[in-house]
Residue, then its C-alpha position, 0 to 999 in steps of 0.5 A: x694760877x698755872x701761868x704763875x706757877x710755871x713761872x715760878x718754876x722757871x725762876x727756880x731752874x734759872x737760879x740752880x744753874x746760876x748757883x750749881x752749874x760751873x761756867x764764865x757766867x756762874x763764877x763771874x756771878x759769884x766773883x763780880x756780881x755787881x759788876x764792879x770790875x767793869x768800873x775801872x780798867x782792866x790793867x795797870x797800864x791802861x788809862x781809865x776813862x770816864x763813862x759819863x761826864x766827871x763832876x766839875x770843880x767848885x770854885x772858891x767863894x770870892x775873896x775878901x777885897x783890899x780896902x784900897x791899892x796903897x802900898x800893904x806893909x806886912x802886918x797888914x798883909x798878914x792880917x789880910x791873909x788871916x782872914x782870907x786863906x782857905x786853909x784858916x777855915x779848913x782848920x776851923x772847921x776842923x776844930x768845930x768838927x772835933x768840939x761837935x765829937x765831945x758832944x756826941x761822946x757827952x750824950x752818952x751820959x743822958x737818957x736816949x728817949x724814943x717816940x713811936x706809932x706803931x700800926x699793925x694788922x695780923x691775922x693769928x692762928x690760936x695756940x689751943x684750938x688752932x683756929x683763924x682768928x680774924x683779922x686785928x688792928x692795932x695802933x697807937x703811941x709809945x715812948x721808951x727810955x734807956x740809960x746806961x748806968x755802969x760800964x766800967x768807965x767807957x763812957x768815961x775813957x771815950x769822952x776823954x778821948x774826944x776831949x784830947x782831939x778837941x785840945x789837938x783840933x784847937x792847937x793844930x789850928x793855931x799852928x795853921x794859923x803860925x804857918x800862914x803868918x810864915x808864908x806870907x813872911x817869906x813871900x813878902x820877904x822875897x818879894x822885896x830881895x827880888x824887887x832890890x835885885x830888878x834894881x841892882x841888875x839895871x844898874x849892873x846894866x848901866x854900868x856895863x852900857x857905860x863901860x860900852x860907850x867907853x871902849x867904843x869911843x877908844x876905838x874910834x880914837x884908836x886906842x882899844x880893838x874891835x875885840x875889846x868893843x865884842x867882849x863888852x857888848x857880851x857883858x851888855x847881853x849878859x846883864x839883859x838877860x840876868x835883868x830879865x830872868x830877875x824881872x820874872x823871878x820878881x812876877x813869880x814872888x808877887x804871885x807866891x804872895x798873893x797866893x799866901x794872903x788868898x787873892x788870885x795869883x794875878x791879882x794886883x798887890x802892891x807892897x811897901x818896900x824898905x826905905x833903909x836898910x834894916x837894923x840887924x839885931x842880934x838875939x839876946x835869948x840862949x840856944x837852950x832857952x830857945x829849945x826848952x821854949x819851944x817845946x811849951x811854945x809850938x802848938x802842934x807839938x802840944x797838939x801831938x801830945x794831946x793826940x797821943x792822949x786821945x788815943x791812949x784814952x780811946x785803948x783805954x775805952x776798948x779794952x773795957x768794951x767787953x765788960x759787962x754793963x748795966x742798962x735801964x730800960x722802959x716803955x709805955x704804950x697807948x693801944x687802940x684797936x680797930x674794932x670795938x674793944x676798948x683801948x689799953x695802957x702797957x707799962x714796962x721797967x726792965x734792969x739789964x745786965x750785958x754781958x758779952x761772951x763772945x764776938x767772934x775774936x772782934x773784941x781782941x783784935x780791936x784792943x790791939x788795934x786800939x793800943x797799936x794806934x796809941x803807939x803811933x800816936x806817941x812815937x809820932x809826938x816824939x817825932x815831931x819832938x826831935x824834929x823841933x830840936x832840929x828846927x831851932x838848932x838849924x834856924x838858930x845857926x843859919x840866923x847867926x851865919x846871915x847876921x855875921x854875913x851882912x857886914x861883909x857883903x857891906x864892906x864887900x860892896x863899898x870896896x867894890x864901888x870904890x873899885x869899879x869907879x876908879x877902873x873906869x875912870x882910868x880906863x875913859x882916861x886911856x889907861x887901863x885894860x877893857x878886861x880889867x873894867x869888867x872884872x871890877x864891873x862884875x865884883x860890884x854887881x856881885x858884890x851887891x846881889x851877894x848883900x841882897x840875899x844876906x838880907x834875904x837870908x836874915x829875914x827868912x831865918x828870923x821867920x823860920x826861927x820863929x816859925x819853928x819855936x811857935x813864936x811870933x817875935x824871939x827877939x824880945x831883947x835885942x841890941x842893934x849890931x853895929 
């Protein structure tokens, strides 16, 4: 018994040196004492390093396979893509979390029901005569009800709450789903504007070897110079090299297109291509219809004002968290005791009245809090509500400046064919300049790369136009451009 008593002593001076006495070790206790600074580095220009192993990635769970390795046109792409891209489920998911919140806020308005056994050994002390009483054992079952029965609509505001960020949960994951769809047009997209310019730079190639075998035999005819002979071997170079650069760019978009319909970017996807030039179609729908659509039309525009709602609701529900509340409460218990005495039933029914009186300011601040973050909400919707206008005012133009743009660049590449075919045969005729075979040269291939992006252009600001309004197609009723 002395042992442990001088222990005890000692644990007591330890303790009033820890907490009384100054020092590194008594600040360092007070200041740190889980030792959580040690857990990361010691200055801002330090790199951290790990202490034990770092947690390995998980891989993503298998994507779906395609059925078979036929050419996908893109409605197929893009049904594919609903199925397999992760961020479709992390909005799914999303939603299934926010329906899960109405639930909880909606148990509120049922009884909470709890079942108990309790076991208990006490030894007392009289009240009157101060004597032991020995030792009692207790057990037994109970079971006890509570049911809120008015608090000033709180209930009600925090249910409305969860309800708006259900509806914005559910309109968030339709705008991913609107996003996805626009991925996979754009890549598709640019995918077949890449694959037509691989085309048209291998025939830029040809030509320009053409126009190499031509100067070489003027050369041996003695006819043209040697440096007529350099400057188109340059021009040879110069092809190879833009019919590498656009054979990458063509790898690069075969793998932003995997990657939008969730395959690995390496995996093997083959395309339909256009057989024919598209028919350009012109938009029959005005500028205002487009903008007052799509203020009805795009989901996570109606997805903010849902959010701006639901935080409007949740101020509403804590500014009358501090209101008083009526409650109903009840017990029944099943006791038996350990020694002789006979078992016994307790019942209890209580109303109670809350009221709270003060906690400390917290209620206050979390009404400002509660009202500051409805504010963002609403000034967030009206964000994304000036930024929609902008969306279909620049898609709208940028559609039209693409549609009025392919005309062009087809005369502009019938003028330059016509062109660089009579230079040729002028110049395998004797006539004619090297230069001016490959500035015709040149203007063809240009001509051509420049009506490969209108295409390009007009495909991708259709997308976009739609993508911005929330719509799948604007072009209801449309006329064919001739």
């Amino acid at each position: 018994m002395h042992r442990f008593g001088g222990l005890r002593a000692a644990l007591v001076a330890v303790l009033i040196c820890a907490f009384v006495t100054p020092g590194a070790w008594s600040q360092y206790f007070w200041s740190d004492p889980f030792g959580a600074d040690s857990k990361v580095t010691p200055a801002p220009g330090v790199r951290w390093e790990p202490s034990s192993p770092l947690p390995a990635v998980t891989m993503p769970a298998a994507p779906e396979r395609l059925q078979s390795t036929a050419p996908l046109s893109l409605p197929e792409l893009t049904e594919f893509a609903l199925r397999n891209n992760p961020k479709a489920k992390q909005a799914w998911f999303a939603a299934r979390a926010a329906a899960a919140g109405v639930g909880i806020e909606q148990a509120d308005r049922l009884p909470q029901i709890t079942a108990n056994y309790n076991i208990s050994r006490t030894q007392q002390i009289s009240a009157t005569t101060g004597a032991i009483v020995p030792w009692q054992t207790r057990f037994g079952p109970s079971i006890s009800l509570s049911y809120l029965l008015f608090d000033f609509g709180v209930r009600e505001s925090q249910i409305e709450s969860a309800e708006y960020r259900l509806l914005a949960a559910n309109l968030s994951q339709n705008r991913v789903l609107q996003d996805i769809v626009f991925q996979v047009e754009q890549a598709y997209y640019l995918l077949i504007g890449v694959e037509e310019l691989v085309r048209v730079n291998e025939l830029s190639l040809k030509n320009i070897q053409t126009a190499l075998d031509a100067a070489q035999r003027r050369r041996e005819s003695g006819l043209a110079t040697v440096a007529d002979v350099y400057r188109t071997e340059t021009q040879v170079a110069q092809a190879q090299l833009n019919l590498t650069r656009s054979r990458g760019d063509f790898e690069k978009a075969r793998g932003q297109l995997a990657n939008a319909v969730g395959l690995p970017v390496n995996g093997n996807i083959s395309v339909q291509t256009l057989s024919a030039p598209p028919q350009i179609r012109e938009i029959a729908t005005s500028l205002n219809d487009l903008l007052e659509r799509a203020k009805t039309s795009r989901p996570d525009l109606v997805a903010a004002e849902a959010q701006a709602r639901a935080a409007r609701a949740n101020a509403k529900a804590t500014s009358k968290a501090g209101l008083p509340s009526i409650e109903i409460t009840s017990t029944a218990a099943h006791t038996l005791f350990g020694d002789d005495r006979p078992s016994a039933n307790s019942y209890s029914l209580a109303l109670n009245l809350r009221i709270p009186l003060f906690s400390g300011f917290r209620d206050t601040y979390s009404v400002r809090q509660a009202e500051a973050q409805a504010s963002q909400a609403e000034a967030a919707r009206d964000t994304l509500y000036k930024q929609t206008e902008l969306d279909v005012w620049q898609a709208y133009y940028d559609l039209q400046t693409a549609a009025s743009g392919i005309s062009s660049t087809e005369a502009q590449v019938k003028s330059a064919e016509q062109t660089a075919q009579a230079t040729l045969a002028r110049y395998q005729a004797g006539f004619g300049s090297i230069l001016d075979l490959i500035t015709a040269q040149l203007d063809e291939s240009n001509a051509r790369v420049q009506r490969v992006q209108s295409y390009l252009n007009w495909f991708t600001a259709l997308a976009r136009l739609n993508f911005s309004i929330g719509m799948s197609d604007i072009l209801t009723a449309t006329s064919e451009k001739k």
